[in-house]
N, C-alpha and C positions, 0 to 999 in steps of 0.2 A: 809866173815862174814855172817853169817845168824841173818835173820831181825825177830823178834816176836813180833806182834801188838797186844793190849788189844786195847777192847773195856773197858768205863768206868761203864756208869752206869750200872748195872742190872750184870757186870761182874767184876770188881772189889770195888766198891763201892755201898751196897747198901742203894740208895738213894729213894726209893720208896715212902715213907712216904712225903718227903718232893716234891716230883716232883707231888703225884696225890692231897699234902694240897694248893700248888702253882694253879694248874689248876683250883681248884674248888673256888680259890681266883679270879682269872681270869675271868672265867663264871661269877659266882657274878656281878663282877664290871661293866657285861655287862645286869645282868639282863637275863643272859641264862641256863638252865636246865645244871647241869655239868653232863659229863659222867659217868658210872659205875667206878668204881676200873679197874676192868678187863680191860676193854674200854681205860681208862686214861693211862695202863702201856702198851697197847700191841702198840701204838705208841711210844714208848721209844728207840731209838738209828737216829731216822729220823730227822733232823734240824725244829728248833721250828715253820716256815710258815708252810712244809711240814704237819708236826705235826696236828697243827690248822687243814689244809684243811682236812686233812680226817676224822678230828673228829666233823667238823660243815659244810664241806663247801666251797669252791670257791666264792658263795654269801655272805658267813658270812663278818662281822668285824678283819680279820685276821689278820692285823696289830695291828690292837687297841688290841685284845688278846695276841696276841705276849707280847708286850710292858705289858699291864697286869699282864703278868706270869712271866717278868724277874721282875717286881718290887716287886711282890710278892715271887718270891723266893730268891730277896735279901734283904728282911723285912726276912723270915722267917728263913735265913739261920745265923741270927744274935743271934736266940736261940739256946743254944747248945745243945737243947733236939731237935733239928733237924736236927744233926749232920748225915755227911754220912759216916757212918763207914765201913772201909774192909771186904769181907767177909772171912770166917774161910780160914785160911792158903794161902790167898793171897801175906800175906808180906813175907812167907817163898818160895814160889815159887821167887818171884822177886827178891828175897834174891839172890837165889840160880841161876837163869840165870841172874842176874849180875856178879856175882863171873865165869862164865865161860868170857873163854877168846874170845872166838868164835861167841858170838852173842851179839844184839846189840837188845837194847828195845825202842818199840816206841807205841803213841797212835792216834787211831784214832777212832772218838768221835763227837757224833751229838751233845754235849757240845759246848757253847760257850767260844773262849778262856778264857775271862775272868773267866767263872767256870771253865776252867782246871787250870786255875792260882793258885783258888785259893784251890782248889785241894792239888795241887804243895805246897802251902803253909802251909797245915792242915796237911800233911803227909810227910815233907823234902822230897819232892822227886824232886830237882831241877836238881840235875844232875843223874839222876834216867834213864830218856828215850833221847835215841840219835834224836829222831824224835817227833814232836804232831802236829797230825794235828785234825783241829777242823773243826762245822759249818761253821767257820767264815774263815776258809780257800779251800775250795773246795765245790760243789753239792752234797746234802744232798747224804746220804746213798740210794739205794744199787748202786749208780754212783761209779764207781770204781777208782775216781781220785785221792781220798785221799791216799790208797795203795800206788796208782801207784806215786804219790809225796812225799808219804817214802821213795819209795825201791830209787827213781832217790836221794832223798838229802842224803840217807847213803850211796849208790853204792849197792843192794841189788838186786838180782835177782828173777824172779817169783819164779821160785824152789827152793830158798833160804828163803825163807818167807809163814809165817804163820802166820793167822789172828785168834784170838780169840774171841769170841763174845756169848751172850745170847739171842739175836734176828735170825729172818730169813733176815732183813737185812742186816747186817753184815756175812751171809752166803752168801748170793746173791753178795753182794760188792766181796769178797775174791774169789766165782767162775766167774767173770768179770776180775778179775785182773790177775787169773790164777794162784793165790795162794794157799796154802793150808786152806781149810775151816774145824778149828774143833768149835764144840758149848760147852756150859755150860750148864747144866741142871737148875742150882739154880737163876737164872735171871727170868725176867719176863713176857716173853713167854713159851707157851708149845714147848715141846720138839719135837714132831709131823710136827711143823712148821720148825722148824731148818732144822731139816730131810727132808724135803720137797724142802726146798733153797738151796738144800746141801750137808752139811753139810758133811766130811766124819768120822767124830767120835764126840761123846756127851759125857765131862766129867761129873762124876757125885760129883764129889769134884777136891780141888787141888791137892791132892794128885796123886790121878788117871790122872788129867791134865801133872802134872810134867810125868809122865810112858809115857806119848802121847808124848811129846816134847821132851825127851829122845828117844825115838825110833826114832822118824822124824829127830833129830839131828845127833844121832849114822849112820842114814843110809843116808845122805845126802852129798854128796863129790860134788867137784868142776865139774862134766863133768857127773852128775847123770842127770836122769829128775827125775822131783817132784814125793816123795815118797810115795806112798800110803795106811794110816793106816786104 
């Protein structure tokens, strides 16, 4: 079986809006200058202390921001005009590598469970992904443990596994783990950055995503090494 990992935010769900109205609720609370737009999304796929320190600090309140930002994104996550919606032709990709017999979906995500939960919840996808690993299970991204406690709970091999992502760290995690690293264009980093962690192909929609996983798929056999698109 071959393993296909999405990243969430920034890669199948964009959640933008409500992750940089959360921060600047945060900031607030503390009484501190919030960061730019740009600033607030290019730390997006790193677990939320990680998150904090590079965006105030090791000296800052980083716990007490922490705690800030979940309380704030689950006040705000309670309006449905804060909704994170899929982006274009996400549900027909996952449609369509469900319906094969040969691969096997999972996630891994600087999300905490609890927001993949409820994820899981807003979009029936409970039996959706064979695997989810989250912040709250492994070191933050680009630490390559979360992979690597996919590929070991489905039986998946590095060659057999592909990571998707819109960040460079989620390019970084997937060349640690010795997987294949493709990027997203439509997430919340520049694509310069991907390609710099990486990255060996940048979809520029789902469509062109599905044509990447079709070839890595078609060319991948039991006694192959990882295929290079």
């Amino acid at each position: 079986m071959k393993l296909v990992l999405f990243d969430v935010d920034g890669t199948l769900v964009d959640s933008q809006n409500i992750i940089v109205a959360a921060q600047h609720m945060a900031f607030a609370a503390f009484g501190l200058e919030p960061p730019s737009r740009e600033r607030a999304l290019s730390i997006v796929g790193l677990s939320l202390f990680e998150a904090f320190t590079v965006l105030v600090g090791p000296k800052a309140p980083i716990e007490g921001l922490v705690q800030a930002y979940k309380d704030a994104f689950g006040a705000l996550r309670l309006d449905p005009a804060n909704a994170e919606p899929l982006f274009p032709g996400a549900l027909h990709c996952l449609d369509w590598l469900s319906g094969r017999d040969d691969v096997l979906l999972g996630i891994a995500t600087g999300k905490s469970r609890r927001g993949v939960a409820h994820l899981l919840e807003s979009h029936d996808w409970h039996s959706r992904f064979a695997t989810i690993q989250t912040a709250d299970d492994a070191p933050s991204k680009p630490h390559p443990a979360m992979i690597r406690q996919a590929m070991e709970e489905v039986g998946a091999l590095p060659h057999e596994t592909v990571m998707i992502g819109d960040s460079s760290y989620d390019m970084a995690m997937a060349r640690a783990a010795g997987v294949l690293p493709v990027g997203v264009s439509w997430g919340f980093q520049p694509i310069e950055l991907l390609t710099e962690a990486g990255a060996e192909h940048i979809a520029d929609s789902y469509a062109e995503l599905q044509s990447v996983l079709r070839k890595f798929l078609t060319q991948l056999s039991p006694t192959a090494a990882r295929p290079t698109i």
